[in-house]
C-alpha positions in Angstrom: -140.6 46.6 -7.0 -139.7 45.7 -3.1 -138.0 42.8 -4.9 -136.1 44.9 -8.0 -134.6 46.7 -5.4 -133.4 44.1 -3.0 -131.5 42.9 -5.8 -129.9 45.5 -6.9 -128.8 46.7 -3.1 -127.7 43.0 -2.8 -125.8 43.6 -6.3 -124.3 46.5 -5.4 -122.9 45.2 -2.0 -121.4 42.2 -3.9 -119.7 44.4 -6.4 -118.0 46.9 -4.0 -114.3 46.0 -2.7 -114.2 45.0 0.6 -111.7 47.1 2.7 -108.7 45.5 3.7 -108.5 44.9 7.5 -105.8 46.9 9.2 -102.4 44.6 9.5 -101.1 44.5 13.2 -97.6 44.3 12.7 -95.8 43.9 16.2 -91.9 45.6 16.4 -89.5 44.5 18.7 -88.3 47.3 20.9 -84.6 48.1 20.4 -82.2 46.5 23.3 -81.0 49.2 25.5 -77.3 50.1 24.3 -75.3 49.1 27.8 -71.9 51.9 28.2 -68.9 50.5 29.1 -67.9 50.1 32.7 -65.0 52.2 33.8 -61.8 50.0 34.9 -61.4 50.5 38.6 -58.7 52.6 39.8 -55.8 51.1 40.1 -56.3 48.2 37.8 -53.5 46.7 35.7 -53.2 47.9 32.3 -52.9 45.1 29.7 -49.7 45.8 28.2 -49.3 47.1 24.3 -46.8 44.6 22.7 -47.1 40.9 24.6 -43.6 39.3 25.9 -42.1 37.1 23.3 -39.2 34.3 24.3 -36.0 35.4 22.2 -33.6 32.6 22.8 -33.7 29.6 25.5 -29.8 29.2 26.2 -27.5 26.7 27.8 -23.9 26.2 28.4 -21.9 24.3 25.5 -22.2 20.8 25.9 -18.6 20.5 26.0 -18.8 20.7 30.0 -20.2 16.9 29.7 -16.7 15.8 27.8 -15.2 15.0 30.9 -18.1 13.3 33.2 -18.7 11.1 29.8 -15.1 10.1 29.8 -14.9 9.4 33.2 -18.2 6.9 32.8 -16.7 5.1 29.8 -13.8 5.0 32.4 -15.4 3.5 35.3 -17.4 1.1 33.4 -14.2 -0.4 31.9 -12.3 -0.7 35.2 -15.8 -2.8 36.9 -16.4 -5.0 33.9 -12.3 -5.6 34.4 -12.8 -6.2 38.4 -15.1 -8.6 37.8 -12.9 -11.0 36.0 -10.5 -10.0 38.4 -12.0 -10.8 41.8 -14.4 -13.6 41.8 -15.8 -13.0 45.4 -19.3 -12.2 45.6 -18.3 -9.3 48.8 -15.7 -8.2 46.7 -17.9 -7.6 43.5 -20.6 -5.9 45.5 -17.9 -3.6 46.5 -17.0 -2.9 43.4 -20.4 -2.0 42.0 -21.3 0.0 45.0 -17.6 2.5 44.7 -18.7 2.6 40.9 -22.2 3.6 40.9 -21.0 6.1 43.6 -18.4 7.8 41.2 -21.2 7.7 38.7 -23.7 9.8 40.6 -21.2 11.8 41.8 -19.1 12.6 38.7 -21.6 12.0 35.8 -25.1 12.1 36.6 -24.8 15.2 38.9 -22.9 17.2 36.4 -25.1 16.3 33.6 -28.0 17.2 35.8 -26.3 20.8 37.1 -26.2 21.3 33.2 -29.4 20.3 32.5 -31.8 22.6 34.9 -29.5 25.6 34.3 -30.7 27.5 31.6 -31.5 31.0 30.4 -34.3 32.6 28.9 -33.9 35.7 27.3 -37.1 37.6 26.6 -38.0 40.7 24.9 -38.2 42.1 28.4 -36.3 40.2 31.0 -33.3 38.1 31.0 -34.7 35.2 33.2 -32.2 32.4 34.6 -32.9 29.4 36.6 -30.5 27.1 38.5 -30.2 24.3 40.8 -30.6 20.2 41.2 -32.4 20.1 44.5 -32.4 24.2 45.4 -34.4 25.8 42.6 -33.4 29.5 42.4 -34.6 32.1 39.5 -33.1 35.3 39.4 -34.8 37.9 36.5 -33.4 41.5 35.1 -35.4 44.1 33.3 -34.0 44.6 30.1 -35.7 48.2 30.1 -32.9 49.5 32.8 -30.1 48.8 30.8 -26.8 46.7 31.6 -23.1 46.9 30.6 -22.8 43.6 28.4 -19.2 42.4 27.7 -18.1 38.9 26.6 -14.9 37.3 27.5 -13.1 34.0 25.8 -10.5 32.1 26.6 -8.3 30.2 24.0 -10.3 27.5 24.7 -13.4 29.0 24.3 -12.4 30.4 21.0 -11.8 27.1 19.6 -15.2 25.7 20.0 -16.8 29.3 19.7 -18.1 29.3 22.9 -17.4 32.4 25.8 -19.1 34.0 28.9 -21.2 36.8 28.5 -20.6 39.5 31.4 -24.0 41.6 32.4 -22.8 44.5 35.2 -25.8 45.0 36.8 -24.2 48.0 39.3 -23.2 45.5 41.9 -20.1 44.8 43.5 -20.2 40.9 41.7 -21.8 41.2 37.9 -23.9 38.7 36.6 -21.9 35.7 34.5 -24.0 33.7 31.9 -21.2 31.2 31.7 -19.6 29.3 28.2 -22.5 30.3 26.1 -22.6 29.3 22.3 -22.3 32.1 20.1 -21.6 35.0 23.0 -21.3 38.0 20.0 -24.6 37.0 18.6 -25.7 37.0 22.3 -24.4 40.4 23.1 -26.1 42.4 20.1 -29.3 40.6 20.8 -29.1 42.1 24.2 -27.9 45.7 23.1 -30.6 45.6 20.3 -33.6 44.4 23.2 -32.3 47.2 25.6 -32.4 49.4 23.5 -35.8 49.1 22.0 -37.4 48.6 25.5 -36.0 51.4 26.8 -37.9 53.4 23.9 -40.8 51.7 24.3 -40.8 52.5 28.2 -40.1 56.3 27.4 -43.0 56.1 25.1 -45.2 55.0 27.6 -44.1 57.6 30.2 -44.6 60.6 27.7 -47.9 59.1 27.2 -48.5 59.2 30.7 -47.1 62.5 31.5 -49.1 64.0 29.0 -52.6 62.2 29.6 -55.5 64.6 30.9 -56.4 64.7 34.6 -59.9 65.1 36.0 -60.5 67.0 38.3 -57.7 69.2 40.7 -56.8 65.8 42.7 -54.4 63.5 41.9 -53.4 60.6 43.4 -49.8 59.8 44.0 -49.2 56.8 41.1 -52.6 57.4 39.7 -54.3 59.9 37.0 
């Protein structure tokens, strides 16, 4: 009987469902949500809209007519002094009074032409001059200029003229034999005249931002 019920106590443990062990399952605690620092006061603001280049202009090319003449010119008269004077003094001469008149009549015109240019931006009106002396002189388009373009007969024939910007002092800035000086001058209105709305925009925005606090700092919110 000791036996029987063994068995049937072995039985019945055999038979009966084992209980699942409890599952550990390990989550990952959240990573802490950092807040934004504050810019310091005082701290640029990135502009809204970024500075685009409008035009890159140059005077016409039509400047360089005479400096190329005068090299076809001077290369014609030493090639003819060569045959001319067969002495070796005499033909040193010669190439050292026409490389002179080169450099000084060719090459340094075509190089005045070269480094002056102007940039007109959606902003400024940038302009940079000078072989040896580099000089850069920029205007805020946002203050607005009186822009008026003049042409002589000359001009007019190969649609070039100068483009007049009064900038309020006693000599006006000259942007001189430009291609194309109408289509110059209503770019110029049309830029003014949006960046003058754009910096009213920004100075209602201003004006009208909240202050903290009772104290305010002169330039600063």
């Amino acid at each position: 009987m000791s036996r029987a019920s063994k068995r049937s106590g072995a039985s019945a443990r055999a038979s009966s469902p084992r209980e699942p062990a409890p599952a550990l399952a390990l989550q990952s605690a959240p990573a802490p949500v950092s807040a934004p620092t504050p810019a310091p006061l005082g701290a640029p603001v990135a502009p809204a809209t970024p500075e685009r280049v409008v035009a890159r202009l140059r005077r016409s090319a039509r400047v360089l007519f005479f400096p190329a003449v005068l090299f076809i010119a001077v290369v014609g008269v030493a090639v003819y002094a060569f045959g001319v004077f067969p002495d070796d003094w005499q033909r040193i001469a010669i190439i050292a009074a026409a490389g002179l008149v080169v450099v000084l009549g060719c090459l340094l015109p075509f190089l005045a032409w070269l480094t002056r240019r102007t940039t007109i931006t959606t902003r400024r009106i940038i302009m940079r001059s000078g072989v040896f002396v580099r000089t850069r002189q920029e205007l805020l388009l946002s203050r607005g200029y009186d822009v008026t373009v003049r042409q002589t007969p000359g001009q007019r024939v190969f649609g070039s003229g100068s483009v007049r910007i009064n900038t309020g002092h006693e000599r006006p800035l000259v942007l001189r034999d430009l291609p194309r000086p109408a289509l110059v001058q209503s770019a110029l209105h049309e830029l003014m005249i949006s960046s003058n709305t754009i910096t009213a925009d920004r100075r209602r925005a201003q004006q009208s931002a909240p202050l903290d606090g009772d104290t305010v700092v002169w330039g600063r919110h």
